[in-house]
C-alpha positions in Angstrom: 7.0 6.8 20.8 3.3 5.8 20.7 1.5 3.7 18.5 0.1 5.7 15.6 -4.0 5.0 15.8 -6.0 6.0 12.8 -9.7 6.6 12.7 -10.4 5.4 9.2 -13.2 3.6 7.1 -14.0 0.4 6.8 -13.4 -0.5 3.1 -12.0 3.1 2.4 -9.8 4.2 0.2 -7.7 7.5 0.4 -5.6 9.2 -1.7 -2.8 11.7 -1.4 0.4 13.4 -3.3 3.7 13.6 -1.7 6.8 15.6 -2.7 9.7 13.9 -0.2 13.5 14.8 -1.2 12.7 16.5 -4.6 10.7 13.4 -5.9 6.6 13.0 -6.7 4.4 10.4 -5.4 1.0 9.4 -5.3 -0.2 7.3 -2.3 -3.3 5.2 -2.0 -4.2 4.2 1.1 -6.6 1.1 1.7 -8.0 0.7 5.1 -9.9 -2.4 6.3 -11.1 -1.4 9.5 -12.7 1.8 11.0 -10.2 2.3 13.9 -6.6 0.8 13.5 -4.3 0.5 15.6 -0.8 -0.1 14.7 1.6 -1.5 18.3 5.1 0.2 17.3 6.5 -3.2 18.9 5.2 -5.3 15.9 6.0 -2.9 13.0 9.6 -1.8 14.1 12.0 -3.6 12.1 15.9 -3.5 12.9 16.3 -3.9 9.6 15.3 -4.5 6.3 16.1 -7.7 6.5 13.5 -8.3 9.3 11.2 -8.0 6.5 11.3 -12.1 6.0 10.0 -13.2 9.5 8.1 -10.1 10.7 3.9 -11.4 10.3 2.8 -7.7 11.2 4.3 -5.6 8.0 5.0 -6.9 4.4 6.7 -4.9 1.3 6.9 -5.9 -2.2 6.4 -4.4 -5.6 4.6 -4.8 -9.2 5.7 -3.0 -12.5 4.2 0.1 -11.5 3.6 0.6 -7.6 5.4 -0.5 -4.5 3.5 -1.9 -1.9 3.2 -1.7 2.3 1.0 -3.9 4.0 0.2 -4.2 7.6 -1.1 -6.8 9.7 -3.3 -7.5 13.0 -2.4 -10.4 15.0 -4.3 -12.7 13.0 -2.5 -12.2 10.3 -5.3 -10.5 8.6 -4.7 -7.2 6.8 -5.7 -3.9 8.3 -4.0 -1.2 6.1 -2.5 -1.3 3.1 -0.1 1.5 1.2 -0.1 1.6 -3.0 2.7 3.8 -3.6 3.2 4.9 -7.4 6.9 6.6 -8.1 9.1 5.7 -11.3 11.2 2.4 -9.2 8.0 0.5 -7.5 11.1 -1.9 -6.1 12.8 1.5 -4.7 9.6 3.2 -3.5 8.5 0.5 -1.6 11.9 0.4 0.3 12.4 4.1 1.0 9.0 4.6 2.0 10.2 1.6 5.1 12.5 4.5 6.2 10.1 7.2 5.6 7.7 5.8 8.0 10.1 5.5 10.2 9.7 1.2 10.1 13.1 0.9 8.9 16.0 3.5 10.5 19.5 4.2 10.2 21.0 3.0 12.8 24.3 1.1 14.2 22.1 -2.0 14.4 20.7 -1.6 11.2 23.5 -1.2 9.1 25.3 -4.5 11.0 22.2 -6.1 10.4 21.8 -5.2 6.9 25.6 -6.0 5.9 24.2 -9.5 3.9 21.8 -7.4 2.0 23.7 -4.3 1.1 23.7 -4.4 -2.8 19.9 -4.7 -2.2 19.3 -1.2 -1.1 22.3 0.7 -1.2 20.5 3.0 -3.8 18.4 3.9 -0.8 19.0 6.9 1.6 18.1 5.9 4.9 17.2 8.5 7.4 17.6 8.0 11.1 14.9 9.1 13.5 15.8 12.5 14.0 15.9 13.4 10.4 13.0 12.0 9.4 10.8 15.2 10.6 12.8 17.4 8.4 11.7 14.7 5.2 8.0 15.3 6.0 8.2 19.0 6.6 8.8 19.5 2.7 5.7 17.6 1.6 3.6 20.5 1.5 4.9 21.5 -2.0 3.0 18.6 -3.9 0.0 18.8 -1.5 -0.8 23.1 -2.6 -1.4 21.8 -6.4 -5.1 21.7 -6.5 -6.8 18.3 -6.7 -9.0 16.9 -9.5 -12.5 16.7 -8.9 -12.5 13.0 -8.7 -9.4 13.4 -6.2 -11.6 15.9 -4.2 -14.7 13.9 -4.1 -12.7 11.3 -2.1 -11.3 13.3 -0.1 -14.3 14.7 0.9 -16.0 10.9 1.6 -13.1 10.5 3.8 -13.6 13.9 5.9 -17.3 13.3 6.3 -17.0 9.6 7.6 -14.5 10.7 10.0 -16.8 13.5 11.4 -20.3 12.4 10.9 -19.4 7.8 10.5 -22.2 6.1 8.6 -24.6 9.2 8.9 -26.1 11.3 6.0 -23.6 13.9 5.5 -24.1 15.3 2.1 -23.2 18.9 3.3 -20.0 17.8 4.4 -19.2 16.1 1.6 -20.4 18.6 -1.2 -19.1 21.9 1.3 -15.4 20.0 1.3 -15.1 19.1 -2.3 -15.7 22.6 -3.1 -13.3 23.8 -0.9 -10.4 21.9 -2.0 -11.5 22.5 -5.5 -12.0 25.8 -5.2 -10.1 27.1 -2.0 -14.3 28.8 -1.3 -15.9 28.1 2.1 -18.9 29.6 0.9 -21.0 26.5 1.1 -19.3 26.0 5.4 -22.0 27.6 7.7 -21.8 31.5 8.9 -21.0 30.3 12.5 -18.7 27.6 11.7 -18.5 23.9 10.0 -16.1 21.4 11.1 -13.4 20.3 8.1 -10.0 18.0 8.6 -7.4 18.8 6.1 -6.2 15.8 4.2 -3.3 17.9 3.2 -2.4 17.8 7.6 -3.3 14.0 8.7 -7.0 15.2 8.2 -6.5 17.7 11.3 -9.7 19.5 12.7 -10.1 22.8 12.0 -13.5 24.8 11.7 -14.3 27.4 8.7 -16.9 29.9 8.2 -19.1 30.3 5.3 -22.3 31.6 4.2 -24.8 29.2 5.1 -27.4 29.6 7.5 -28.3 27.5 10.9 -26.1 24.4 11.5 -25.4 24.5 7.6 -27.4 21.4 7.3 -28.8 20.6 3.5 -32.2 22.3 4.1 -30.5 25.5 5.4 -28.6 24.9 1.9 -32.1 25.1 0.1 -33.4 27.2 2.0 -30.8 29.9 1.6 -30.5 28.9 -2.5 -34.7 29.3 -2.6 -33.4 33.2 -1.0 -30.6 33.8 -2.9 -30.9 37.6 -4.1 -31.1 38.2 0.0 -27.8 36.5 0.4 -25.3 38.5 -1.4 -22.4 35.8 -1.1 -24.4 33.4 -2.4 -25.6 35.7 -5.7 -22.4 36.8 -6.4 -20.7 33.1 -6.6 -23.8 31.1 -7.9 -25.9 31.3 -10.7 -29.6 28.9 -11.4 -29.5 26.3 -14.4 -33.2 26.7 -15.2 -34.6 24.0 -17.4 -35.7 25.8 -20.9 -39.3 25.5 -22.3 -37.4 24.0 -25.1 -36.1 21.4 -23.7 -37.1 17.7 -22.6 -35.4 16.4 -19.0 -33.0 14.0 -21.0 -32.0 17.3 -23.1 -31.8 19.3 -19.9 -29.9 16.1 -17.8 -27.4 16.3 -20.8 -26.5 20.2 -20.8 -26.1 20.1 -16.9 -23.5 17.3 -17.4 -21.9 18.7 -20.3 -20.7 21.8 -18.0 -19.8 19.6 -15.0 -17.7 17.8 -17.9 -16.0 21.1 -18.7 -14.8 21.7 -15.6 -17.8 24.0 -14.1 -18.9 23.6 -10.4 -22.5 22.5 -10.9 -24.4 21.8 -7.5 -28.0 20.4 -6.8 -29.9 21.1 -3.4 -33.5 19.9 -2.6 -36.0 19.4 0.0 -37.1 15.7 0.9 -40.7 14.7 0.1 -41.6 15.5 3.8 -39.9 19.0 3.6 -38.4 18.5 7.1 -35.1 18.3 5.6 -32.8 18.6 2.7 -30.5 17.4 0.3 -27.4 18.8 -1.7 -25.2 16.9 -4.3 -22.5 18.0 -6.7 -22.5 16.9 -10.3 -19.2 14.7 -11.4 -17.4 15.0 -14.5 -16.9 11.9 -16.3 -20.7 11.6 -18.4 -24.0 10.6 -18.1 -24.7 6.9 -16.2 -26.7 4.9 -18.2 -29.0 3.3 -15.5 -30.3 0.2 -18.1 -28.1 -2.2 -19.4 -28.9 -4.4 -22.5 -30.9 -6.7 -20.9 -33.2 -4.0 -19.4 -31.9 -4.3 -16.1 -32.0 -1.1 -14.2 -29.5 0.0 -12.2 -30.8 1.2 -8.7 -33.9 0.1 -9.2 -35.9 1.5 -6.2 -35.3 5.2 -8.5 -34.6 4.4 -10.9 -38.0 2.3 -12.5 -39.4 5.9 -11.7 -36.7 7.5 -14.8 -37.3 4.7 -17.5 -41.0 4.5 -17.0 -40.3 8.0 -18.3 -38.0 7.3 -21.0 -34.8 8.8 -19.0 -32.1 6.0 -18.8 -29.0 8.9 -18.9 -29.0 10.2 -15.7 -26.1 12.8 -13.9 -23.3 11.7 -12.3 -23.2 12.8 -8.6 -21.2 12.8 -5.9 -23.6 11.1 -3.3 -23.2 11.3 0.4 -27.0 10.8 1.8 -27.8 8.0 4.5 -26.0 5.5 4.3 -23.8 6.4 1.1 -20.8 7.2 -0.5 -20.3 6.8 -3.8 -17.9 9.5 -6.3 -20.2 8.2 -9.1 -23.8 7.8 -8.4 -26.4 8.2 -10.7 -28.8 11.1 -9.6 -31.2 7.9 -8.9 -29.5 6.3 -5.9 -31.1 8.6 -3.5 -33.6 10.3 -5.9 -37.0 9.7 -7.6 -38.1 11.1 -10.4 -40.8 13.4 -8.7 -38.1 14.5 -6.9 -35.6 15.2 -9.2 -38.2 17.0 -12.0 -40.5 18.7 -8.9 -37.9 19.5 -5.7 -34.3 19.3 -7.2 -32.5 23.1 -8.6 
């Protein structure tokens, strides 16, 4: 078989739900490199007992998740699996066979007699099998995902299509979909999206969006909502009341991304030559000033508190350079910006 190659990012982390032989896990995945590469000759194991000596895969366990951790030739870590079950000590050993590091085998067993009593609670699949293990995942994967779970999943899909680049469509257009099951905000003529739920396959979906379905065609099309009837029927403005101060007005858009509502801002750039669009996070307002008056993100965010705004929205922010599940608004956005440009 070949080596499985992954096309990850640096410092990521990614999170999915399994549902293998009638039980529930969640799985974190913690990559340390942008392209990984791991040689089938160094993470084969005849055995479980090759655990010991092998330098290129590692298992062990805490109180509450099992761990996998694999290896470069350096002996440096590249990838690292957090899987939470109810037995950490179990999980960790049945997900050996599950990746297919560990099999049944003739070898295995004889090589494994010493250690019997240590995983005999295990059922270990041989090679063949193990496809028909993986085909019933899907159950645990059609629940829909948190917001929080969506918002990195959506990091992950845009830094494997658009690495390091601003990609704030992609990230704000996939969160909604996975939230949601609506391609609304995927252009007319087609967007590019890999399904975490399928080893982050490509696939391309069709929306509403105009152009390329870059962030300005977002405004643009938002700024011309009652001629796009997609668009009117699935979105609604938040205007800011007469009433109402920005911190008061901050506070009521967070309170309904808190409740569970799908609150989205888009906005030109100060040159107008291109756009932005962010989603608002559940989870509260970010307090951008600690005690000592230390601002948070100061390059914006001097321009809030010299304004009296220290409780800013949470965003999901995927502009140049970014990626953050829990921004405040100011991390890519000025106050000018946010009171003049943003809707």
């Amino acid at each position: 078989a070949e080596s499985p190659n992954f096309n990850l990012w640096e410092k990521g982390i990614f999170v999915e739900k399994y549902k293998l032989e009638d039980k529930e896990y969640s799985v974190a995945v913690y990559s340390f490199a942008n392209a990984i590469t791991l040689q089938n000759s160094n993470i084969k194991l005849t055995g479980y007992k090759d655990l010991a000596d092998s330098t290129f895969v590692k298992a062990g366990y805490t109180t509450n998740y099992g761990i996998i951790t694999f290896y470069d030739d350096s002996k440096k870590p590249i990838l690292l699996l957090q899987i939470i079950g109810d037995k950490p000590e179990e999980d960790a050993k049945q997900w050996l066979n599950y990746l297919a590091i560990v099999v049944k085998s003739d070898t295995q067993k004889e090589r494994d007699e010493s250690i019997f009593e240590k995983i005999k609670s295990l059922f270990i699949h041989t090679t063949e099998e193990l496809p028909g293990v993986w085909n019933e995942k899907n159950d645990a994967q059609k629940t829909k995902p948190s917001m929080m779970e969506a918002a990195q999943y959506a990091i992950a899909i845009a830094e494997l299509l658009v690495p390091g680049q601003s990609a704030c469509n992609y990230c704000v257009r996939s969160a909604l979909y996975l939230v949601k099951d609506d391609t609304i905000l995927f252009p007319k003529t087609g967007g590019f999206y890999k399904d975490p739920y399928n080893d982050y396959a490509d696939s391309k979906l069709k929306g509403s969006i105009s152009g390329n379905g870059r962030a300005i065609y977002i405004k643009q099309d938002f700024d011309n909502i009652s001629s796009n009837q997609d668009l009117k029927s699935s979105f609604e403005e938040i205007v800011k009341n007469e009433s109402e101060d920005w911190q008061t007005y901050f506070q009521r858009l967070q309170n309904l991304a808190d409740a569970g509502e799908i609150i989205i801002g888009v906005m030109f750039t100060a040159s107008f030559e291109s756009g932005h669009v962010m989603l608002i996070m559940p989870g509260g307002l970010i307090n951008i000033q600690n005690q000592d008056f230390k601002i948070f993100e100061p390059k914006w965010g001097e321009s809030f508190t010299k304004k009296g705004l220290t409780n800013l929205p949470r965003v999901l922010e995927c502009g140049q350079g970014e990626r953050e599940t829990a921004a405040p608004l100011c991390l890519t956005v000025d106050f000018t910006g946010a009171t003049e440009r943003l809707k």
